[in-house]
C-alpha positions in Angstrom: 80.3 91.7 76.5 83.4 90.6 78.3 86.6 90.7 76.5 89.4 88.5 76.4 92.6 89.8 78.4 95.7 89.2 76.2 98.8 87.2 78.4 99.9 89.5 80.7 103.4 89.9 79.6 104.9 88.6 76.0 107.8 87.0 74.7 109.7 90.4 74.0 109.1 91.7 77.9 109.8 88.0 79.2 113.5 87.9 77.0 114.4 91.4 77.9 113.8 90.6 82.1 115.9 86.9 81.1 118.6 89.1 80.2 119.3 91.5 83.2 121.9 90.9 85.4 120.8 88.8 88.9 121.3 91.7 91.0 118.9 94.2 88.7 116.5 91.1 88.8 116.6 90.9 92.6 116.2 94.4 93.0 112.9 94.4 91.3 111.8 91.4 92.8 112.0 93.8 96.2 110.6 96.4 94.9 107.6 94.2 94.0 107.1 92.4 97.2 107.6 96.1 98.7 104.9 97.1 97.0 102.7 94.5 97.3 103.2 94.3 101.3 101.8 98.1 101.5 98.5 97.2 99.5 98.1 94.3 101.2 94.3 94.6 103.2 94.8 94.3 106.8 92.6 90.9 107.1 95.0 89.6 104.9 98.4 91.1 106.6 96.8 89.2 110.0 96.3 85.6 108.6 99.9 86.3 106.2 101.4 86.7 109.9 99.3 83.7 111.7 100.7 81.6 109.3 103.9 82.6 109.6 103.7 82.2 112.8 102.5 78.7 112.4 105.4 77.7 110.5 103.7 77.9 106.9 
């Protein structure tokens, strides 16, 4: 049986992140992409970079 994932983040989490000052929001927006850059697969790093490349 496969059960229904709830929304990843509610209303309380999504007001308290609204309310943060624009510099603590950009600094865990680059912690993120950080993050997401060094668990990135390599396959995916390569065609990330192509299409940069590309102009995309």
């Amino acid at each position: 049986m496969i059960k229904k994932k709830g929304p990843e983040f509610n209303e309380e989490e999504i007001r308290a992140y609204m309310s943060f000052p624009a510099e603590k929001k950009l600094r865990h927006l680059k912690a993120m992409n950080s993050f997401l850059r060094k668990i990135r697969p390599a396959k995916s790093k390569n065609i990330a970079r192509l299409l940069q490349e590309r102009g995309f």
